[in-house]
VOPAGU-2260 file (C-alpha; in pm, 1 decimal, decimal comma):
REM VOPAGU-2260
SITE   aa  ch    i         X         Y         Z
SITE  UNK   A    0    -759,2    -460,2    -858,6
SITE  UNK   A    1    -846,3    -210,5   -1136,0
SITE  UNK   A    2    -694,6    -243,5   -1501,1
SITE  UNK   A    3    -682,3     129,3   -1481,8
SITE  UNK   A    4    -786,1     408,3   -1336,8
SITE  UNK   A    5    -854,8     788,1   -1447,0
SITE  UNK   A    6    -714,8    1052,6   -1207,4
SITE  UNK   A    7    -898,8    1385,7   -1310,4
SITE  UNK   A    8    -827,3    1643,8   -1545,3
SITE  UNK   A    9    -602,7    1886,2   -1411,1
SITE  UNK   A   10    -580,5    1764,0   -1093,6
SITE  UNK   A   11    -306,8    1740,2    -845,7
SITE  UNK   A   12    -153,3    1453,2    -776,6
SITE  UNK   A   13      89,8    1321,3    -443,9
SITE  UNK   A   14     336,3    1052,0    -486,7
SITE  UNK   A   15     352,2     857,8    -108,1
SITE  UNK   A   16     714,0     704,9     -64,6
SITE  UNK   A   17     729,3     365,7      27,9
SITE  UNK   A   18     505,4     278,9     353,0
SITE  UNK   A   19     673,5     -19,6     542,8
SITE  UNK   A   20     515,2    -243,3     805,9
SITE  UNK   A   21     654,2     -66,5    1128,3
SITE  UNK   A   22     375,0     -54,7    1418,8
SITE  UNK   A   23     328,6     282,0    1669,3
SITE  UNK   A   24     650,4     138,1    1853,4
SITE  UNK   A   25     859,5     149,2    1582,5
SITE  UNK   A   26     871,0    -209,7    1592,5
SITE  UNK   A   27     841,3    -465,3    1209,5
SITE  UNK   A   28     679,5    -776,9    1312,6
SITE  UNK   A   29     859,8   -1088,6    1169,6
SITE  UNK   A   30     493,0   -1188,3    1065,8
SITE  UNK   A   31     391,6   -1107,2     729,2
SITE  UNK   A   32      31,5   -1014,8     753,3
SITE  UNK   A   33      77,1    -859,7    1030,2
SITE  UNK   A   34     343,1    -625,8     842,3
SITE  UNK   A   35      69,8    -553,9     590,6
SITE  UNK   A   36    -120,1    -450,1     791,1
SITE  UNK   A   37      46,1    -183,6     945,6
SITE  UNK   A   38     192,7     -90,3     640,2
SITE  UNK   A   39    -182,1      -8,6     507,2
SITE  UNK   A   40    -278,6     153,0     872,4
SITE  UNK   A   41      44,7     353,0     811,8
SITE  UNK   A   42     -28,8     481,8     456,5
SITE  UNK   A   43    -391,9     528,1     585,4
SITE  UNK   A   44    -231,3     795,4     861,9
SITE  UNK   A   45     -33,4     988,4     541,1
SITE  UNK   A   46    -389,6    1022,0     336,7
SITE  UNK   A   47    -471,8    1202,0     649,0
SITE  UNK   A   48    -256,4    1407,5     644,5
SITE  UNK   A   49    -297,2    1512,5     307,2
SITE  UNK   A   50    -643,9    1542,0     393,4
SITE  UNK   A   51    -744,4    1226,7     157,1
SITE  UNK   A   52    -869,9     925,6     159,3
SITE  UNK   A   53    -837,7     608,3      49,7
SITE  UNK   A   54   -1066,3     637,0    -206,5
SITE  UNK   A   55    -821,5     911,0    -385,2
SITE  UNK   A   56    -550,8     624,3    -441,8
SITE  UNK   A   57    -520,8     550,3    -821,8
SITE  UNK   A   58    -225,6     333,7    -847,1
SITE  UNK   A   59     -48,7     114,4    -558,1
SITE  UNK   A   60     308,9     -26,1    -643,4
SITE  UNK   A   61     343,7    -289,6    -325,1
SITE  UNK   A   62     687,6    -489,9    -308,5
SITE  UNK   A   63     687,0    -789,2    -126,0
SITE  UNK   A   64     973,8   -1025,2     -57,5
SITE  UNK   A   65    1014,0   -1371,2    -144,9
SITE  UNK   A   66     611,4   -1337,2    -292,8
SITE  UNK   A   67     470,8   -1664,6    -357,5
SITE  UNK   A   68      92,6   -1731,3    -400,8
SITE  UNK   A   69      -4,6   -1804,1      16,8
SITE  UNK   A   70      80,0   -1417,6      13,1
SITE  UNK   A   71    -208,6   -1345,9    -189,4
SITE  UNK   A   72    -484,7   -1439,5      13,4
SITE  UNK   A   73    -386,4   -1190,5     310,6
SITE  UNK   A   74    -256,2    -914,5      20,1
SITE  UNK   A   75    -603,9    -937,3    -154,7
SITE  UNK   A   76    -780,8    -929,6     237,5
SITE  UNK   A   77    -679,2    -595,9     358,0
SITE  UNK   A   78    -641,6    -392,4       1,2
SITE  UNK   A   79   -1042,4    -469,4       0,1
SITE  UNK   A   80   -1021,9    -381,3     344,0
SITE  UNK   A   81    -860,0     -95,0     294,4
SITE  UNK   A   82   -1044,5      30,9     -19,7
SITE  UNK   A   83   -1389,0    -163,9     -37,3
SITE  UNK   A   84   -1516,5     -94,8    -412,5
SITE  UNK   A   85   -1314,9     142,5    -505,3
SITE  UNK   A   86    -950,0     -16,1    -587,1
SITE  UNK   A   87    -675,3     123,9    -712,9
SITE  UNK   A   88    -471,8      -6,4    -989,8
SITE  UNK   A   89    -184,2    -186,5    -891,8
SITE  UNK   A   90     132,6    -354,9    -917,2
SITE  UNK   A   91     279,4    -629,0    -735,1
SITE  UNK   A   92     626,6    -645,3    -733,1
SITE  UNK   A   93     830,2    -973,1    -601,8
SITE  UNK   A   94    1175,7    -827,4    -472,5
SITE  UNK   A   95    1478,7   -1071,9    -249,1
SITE  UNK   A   96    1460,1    -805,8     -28,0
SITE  UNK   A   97    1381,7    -413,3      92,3
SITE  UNK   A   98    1617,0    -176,5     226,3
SITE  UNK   A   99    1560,0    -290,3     548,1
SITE  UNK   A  100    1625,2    -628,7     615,2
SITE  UNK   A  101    1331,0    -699,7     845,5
SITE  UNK   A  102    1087,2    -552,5     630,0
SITE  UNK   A  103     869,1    -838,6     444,6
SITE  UNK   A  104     615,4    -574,9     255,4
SITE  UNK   A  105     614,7    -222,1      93,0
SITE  UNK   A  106     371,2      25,2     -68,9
SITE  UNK   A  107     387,4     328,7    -266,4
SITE  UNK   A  108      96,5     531,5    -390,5
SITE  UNK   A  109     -35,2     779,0    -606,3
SITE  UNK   A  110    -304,5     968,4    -460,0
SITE  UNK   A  111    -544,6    1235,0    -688,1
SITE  UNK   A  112    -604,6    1529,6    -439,4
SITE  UNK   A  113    -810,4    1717,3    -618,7
């Protein structure tokens, strides 16, 4: 991840609600990487529709539940995946649970559009 990142100067900025882990069915896998997944496809689909891409992401706030360290490995996997050189900073935040009980992982972004 990055320590920080600088979104520019006068620049507008989007704030992306929380992105959960449902697939095109509507459907939350009871598999965890499999829920990130998704979740990263899905948040990929609302950059394009704000006409941006990933790249444009300067902070990530992803809540996962019951987090231990084996989580990391597949977390780590698809943000590089997802962003190749160019990471975000982020925050990882351990939580008992998200407001839907199924749901294992969440994201929120903030994405520099201009």
């Amino acid at each position: 991840y990055s320590t920080a990142v600088i979104a520019p100067a006068g620049g507008r900025l989007a704030f992306v609600s929380g992105q959960g882990g449902r697939d095109e069915t509507g459907t939350l896998s009871p598999d965890f990487a499999t829920q990130v997944r998704h979740t990263y496809a899905n948040l990929g689909a609302v950059l394009t529709a704000l006409g941006a891409g990933p790249e444009q992401v300067v902070k990530l706030t992803v809540y996962v539940v019951d987090h231990d360290m084996s989580k990391l490995g597949v977390l780590t996997e698809t943000v590089i995946a997802t962003f190749g050189r160019t990471l975000p900073a982020q925050t990882l935040v351990g939580v008992p649970k998200l407001a839907i009980d199924e749901m294992l992982f969440e994201v929120e972004a903030v994405v520099a559009l201009d």
